[in-house]
C-alpha positions in Angstrom: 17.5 -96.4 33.6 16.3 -99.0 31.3 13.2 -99.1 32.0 13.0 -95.0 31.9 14.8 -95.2 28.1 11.8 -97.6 27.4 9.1 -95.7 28.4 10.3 -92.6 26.6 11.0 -94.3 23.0 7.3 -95.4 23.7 5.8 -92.6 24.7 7.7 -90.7 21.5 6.5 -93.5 19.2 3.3 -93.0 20.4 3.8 -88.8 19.9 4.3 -90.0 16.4 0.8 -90.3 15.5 -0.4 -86.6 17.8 -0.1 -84.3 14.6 -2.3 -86.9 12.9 -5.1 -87.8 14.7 -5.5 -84.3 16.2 -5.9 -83.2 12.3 -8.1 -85.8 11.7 -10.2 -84.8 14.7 -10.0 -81.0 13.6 -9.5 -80.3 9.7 -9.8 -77.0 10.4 -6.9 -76.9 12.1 -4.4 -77.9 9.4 -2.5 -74.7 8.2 -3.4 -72.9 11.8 -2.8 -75.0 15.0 -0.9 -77.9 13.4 1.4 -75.7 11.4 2.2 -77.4 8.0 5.9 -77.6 6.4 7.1 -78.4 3.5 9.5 -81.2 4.0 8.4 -82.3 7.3 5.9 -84.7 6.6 4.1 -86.3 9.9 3.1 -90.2 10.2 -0.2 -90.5 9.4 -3.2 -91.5 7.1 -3.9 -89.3 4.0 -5.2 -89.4 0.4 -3.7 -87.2 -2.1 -5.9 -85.7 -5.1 -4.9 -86.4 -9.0 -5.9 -84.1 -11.8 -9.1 -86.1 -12.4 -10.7 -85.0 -8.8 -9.9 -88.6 -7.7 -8.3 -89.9 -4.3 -4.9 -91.8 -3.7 -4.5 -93.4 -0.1 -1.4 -92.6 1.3 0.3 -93.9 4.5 3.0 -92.1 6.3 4.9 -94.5 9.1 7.9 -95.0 10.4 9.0 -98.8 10.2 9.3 -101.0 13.1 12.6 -99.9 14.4 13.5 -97.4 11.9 13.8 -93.4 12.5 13.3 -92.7 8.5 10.1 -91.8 7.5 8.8 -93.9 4.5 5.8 -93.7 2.3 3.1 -95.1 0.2 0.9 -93.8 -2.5 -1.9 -96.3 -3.8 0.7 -99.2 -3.2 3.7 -97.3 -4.3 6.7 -96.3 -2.4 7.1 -92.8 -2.7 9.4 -90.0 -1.1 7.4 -89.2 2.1 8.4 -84.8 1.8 7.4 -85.4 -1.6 3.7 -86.4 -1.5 3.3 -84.3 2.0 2.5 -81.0 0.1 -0.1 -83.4 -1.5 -1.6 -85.3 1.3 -1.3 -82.9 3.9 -4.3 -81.5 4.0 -6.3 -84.7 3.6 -6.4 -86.9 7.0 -8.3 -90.0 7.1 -9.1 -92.7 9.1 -7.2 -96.0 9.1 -10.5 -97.8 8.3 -11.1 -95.3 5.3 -7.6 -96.0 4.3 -7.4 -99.8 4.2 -10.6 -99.8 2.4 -9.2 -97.3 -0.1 -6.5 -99.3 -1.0 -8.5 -102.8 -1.4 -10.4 -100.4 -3.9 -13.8 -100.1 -2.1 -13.4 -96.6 -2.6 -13.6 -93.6 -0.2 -16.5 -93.6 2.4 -17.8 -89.9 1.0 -17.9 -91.2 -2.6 -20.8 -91.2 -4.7 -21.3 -94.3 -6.1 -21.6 -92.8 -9.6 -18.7 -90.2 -9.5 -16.4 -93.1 -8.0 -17.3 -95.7 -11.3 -16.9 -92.7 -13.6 -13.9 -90.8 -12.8 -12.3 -94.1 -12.1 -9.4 -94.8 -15.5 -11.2 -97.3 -18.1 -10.1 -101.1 -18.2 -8.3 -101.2 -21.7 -10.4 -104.0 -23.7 -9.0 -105.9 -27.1 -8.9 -104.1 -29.7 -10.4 -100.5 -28.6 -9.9 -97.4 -30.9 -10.2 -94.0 -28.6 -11.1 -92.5 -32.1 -13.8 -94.3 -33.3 -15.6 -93.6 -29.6 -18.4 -90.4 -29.9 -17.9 -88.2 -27.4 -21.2 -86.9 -28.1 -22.6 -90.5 -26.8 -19.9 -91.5 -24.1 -20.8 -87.8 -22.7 -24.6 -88.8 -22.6 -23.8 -92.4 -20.7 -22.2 -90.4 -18.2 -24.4 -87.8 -17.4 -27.9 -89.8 -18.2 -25.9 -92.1 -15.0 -24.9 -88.7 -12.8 -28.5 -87.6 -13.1 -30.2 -91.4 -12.2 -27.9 -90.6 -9.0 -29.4 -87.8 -8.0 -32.3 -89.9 -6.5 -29.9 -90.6 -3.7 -29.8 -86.8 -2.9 -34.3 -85.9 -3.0 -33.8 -85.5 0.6 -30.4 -84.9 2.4 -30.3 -85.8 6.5 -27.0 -85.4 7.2 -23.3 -83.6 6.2 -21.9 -87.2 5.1 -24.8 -87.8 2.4 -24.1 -83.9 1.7 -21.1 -84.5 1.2 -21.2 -86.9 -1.1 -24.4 -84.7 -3.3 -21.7 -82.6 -3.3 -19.4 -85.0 -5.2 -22.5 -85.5 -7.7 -22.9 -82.3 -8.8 -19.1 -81.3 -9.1 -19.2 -84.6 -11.5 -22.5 -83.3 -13.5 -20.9 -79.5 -13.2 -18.2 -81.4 -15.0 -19.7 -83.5 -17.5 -21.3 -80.0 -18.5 -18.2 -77.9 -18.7 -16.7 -81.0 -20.9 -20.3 -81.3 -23.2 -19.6 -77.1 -23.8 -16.4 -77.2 -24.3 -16.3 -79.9 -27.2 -19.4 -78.0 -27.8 -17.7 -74.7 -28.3 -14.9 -76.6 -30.4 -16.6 -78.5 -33.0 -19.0 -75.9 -33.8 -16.6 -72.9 -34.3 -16.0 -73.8 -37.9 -19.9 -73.3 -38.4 -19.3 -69.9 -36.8 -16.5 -68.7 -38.1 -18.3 -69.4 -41.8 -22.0 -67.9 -40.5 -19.8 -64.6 -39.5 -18.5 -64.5 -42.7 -22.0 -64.5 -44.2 -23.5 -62.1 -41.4 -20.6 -59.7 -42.6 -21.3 -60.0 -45.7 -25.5 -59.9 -46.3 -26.1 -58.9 -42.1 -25.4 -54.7 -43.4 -27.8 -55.2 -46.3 -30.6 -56.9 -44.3 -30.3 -54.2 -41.5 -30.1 -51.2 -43.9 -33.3 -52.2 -46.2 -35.2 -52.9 -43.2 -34.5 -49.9 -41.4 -35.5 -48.2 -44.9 -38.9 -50.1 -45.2 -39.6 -49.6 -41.5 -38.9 -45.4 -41.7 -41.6 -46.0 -44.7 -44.1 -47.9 -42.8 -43.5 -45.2 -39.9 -44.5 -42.6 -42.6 -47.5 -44.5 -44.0 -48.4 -44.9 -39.9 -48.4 -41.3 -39.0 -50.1 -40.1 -42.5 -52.7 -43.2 -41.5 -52.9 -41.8 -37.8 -53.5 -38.1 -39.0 -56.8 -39.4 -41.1 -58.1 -41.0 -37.9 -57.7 -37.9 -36.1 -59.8 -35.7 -38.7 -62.2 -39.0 -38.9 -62.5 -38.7 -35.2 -63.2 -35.0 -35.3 -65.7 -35.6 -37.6 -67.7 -38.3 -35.7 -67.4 -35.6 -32.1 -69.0 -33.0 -34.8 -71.8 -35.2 -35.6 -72.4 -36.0 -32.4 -72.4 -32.7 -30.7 -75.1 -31.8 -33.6 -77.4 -34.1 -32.5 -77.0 -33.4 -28.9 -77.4 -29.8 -29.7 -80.4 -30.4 -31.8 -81.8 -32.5 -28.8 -81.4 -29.3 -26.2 -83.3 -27.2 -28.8 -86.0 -29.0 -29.1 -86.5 -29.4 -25.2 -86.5 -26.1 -25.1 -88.8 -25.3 -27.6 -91.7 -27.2 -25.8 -90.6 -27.9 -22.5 -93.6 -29.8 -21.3 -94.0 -32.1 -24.1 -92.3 -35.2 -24.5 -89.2 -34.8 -26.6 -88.3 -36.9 -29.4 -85.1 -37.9 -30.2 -84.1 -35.2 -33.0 -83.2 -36.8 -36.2 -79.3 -36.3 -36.4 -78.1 -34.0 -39.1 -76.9 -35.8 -42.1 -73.4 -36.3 -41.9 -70.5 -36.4 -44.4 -69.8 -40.2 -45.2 -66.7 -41.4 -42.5 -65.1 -44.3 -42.9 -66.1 -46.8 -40.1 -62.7 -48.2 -40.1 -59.0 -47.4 -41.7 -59.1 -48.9 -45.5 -56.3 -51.4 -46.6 -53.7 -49.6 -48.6 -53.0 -51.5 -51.8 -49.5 -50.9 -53.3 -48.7 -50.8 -57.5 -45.9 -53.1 -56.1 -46.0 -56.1 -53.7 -48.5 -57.0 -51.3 -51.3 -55.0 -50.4 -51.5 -53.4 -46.0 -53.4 -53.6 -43.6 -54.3 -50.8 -41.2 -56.1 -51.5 -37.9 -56.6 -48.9 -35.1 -54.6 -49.2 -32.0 -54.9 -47.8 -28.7 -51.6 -47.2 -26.9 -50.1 -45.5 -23.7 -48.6 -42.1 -24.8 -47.5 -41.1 -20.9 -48.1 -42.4 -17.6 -49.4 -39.6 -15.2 -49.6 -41.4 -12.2 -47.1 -44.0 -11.6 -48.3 -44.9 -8.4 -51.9 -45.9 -9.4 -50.9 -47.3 -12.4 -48.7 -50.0 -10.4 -51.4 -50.4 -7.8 -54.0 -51.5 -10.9 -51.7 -53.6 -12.4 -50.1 -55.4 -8.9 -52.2 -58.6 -9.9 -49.9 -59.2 -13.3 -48.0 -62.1 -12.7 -44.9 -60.4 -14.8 -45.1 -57.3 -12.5 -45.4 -59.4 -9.5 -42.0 -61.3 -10.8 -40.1 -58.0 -11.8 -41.4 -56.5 -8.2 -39.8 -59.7 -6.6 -36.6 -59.9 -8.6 -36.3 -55.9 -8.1 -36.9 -56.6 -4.2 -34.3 -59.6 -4.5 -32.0 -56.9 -5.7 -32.6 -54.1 -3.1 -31.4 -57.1 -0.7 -28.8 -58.3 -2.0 -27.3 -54.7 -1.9 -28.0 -54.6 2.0 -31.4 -53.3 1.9 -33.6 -53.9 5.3 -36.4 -51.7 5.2 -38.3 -53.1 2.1 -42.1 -53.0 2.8 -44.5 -54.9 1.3 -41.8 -58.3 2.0 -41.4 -60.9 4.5 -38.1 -62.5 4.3 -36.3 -65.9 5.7 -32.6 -66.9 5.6 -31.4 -69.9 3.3 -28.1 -71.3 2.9 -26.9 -70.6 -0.4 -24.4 -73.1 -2.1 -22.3 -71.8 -4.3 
């Protein structure tokens, strides 16, 4: 009988430990499987995240020949159903643990997120307030992004793992930069909108005036290139009209060009208009697209444009993203996406 009672306090002892190395063997698992409960914390190894995005080890045991649970959170005893809600979902190894709490840090820690989020050593005589956030900011992420030569070429899910920590650090360091951003420049804005309310209606309304002016002068401009135009074809068809009469006036001898008539004088080119007022304007000709009649051609002519070729992509981009398949013209691959 004794020897029975021995073998099953060992064998539960041993039990002890199931919930914890099957999570650590399976993650996954936690929630589903191994059911979690509040209150019924199992012996184990854990760490336990604090508001910074750091790590505290924690180990769950029973003491040698106690049935009460007790519990320890970076050195310090603490209520074991208390830090399970915490921990639960954060097995590790033994190894990871012991070297956790000699402070080598966690084995999928970036080196530079582990030395920054890590609390300050208070020195002699430091002031918080005469620190620039502006500068202490720039240290931090001028190290994050010297770290990211680490992460040019990624082999395997640990050193993912631990680009991953990287950029949640530089993601953070950027969020923090905006936000003090944001907050010391919101004075500066809230005196510009003042200003924009003020002069912003008389800027828009005076320009819109001077523009419906120049629109005016445009179209006035644009009707005197018309009649020059019409002029010039009139010219033109003269001489080619005086041409064809002379041919047939002596059809065997060899035609001279027919002197053109004399035309009224046209203006080569649109004169500057010079204002009583102000600055004298300038008026160039311009050709531009008044319709497209064939869409089609029109984007087969201009398919070598780099900017169609981008808005062509980005539009295609779309069309798949929205679950469409039969795109011609495409060849596509899958990537995975980190979000």
């Amino acid at each position: 009988m004794a020897e029975q009672s021995i073998g099953t306090l060992v064998s539960k002892i041993v039990d002890r430990w199931s919930w914890w190395r099957a999570a650590l063997k399976n993650p996954a698992a936690i929630g589903k499987t191994l059911p979690v409960h509040d209150g019924d914390a199992q012996q184990g190894y854990y760490r336990a995240k604090n508001k910074d995005k750091s790590f505290d080890p924690v180990a769950i045991f029973y003491p040698e020949g106690s049935d009460e649970l007790v519990a320890y959170r970076s050195g310090r005893e603490v209520r074991a159903d208390e830090v399970w809600s915490f921990c639960c979902r954060y097995p590790v190894s033994f190894e990871a643990y012991t070297a956790a709490t000699e402070g080598k840090g966690w084995p999928d820690d970036d080196a530079t997120v582990a030395a920054q989020v890590k609390p300050p050593e208070p020195t002699a005589g430091d002031n918080s307030a005469d620190v620039d956030e502006a500068e202490t900011l720039k240290d931090q992420i001028d190290a994050a992004l010297k770290g990211m030569d680490a992460y040019k070429t990624i082999g395997d899910d640990a050193t993912a793992a631990k680009a991953l920590s990287l950029r949640n650090r530089l993601n953070e360091l950027s969020n923090q930069a905006d936000k003090i951003r944001a907050k010391l420049k919101e004075p500066f804005l809230e005196g510009g909108k003042a200003v924009d309310a003020k002069f912003q209606p008389l800027v828009k309304s005076a320009k819109a005036g001077a523009d419906t002016v120049r629109n005016s002068i445009g179209a006035w401009e644009t009707i005197k290139l018309q009649e020059q135009r019409r002029r010039e074809r009139e010219v033109e068809q003269a001489r080619i009209a005086a041409e064809e009469a002379a041919r047939k006036r002596e059809p065997d001898a060899e035609v001279m060009e027919a002197p053109a008539p004399t035309p009224a004088p046209v203006e080569t080119a649109p004169a500057p208009i010079k204002a009583t007022y102000g600055k004298a304007a300038s008026v160039s000709v311009k050709v531009v697209v008044d319709e497209v009649t064939d869409w089609q051609a029109l984007a087969i002519y201009m398919c070598g444009h780099p900017t169609l070729q981008t808005a062509l992509r980005d539009l295609a981009q779309r069309a798949i993203d929205a679950g469409r398949t039969n795109i011609p013209g495409i060849k596509t691959k899958e990537i995975a996406a980190v979000r």
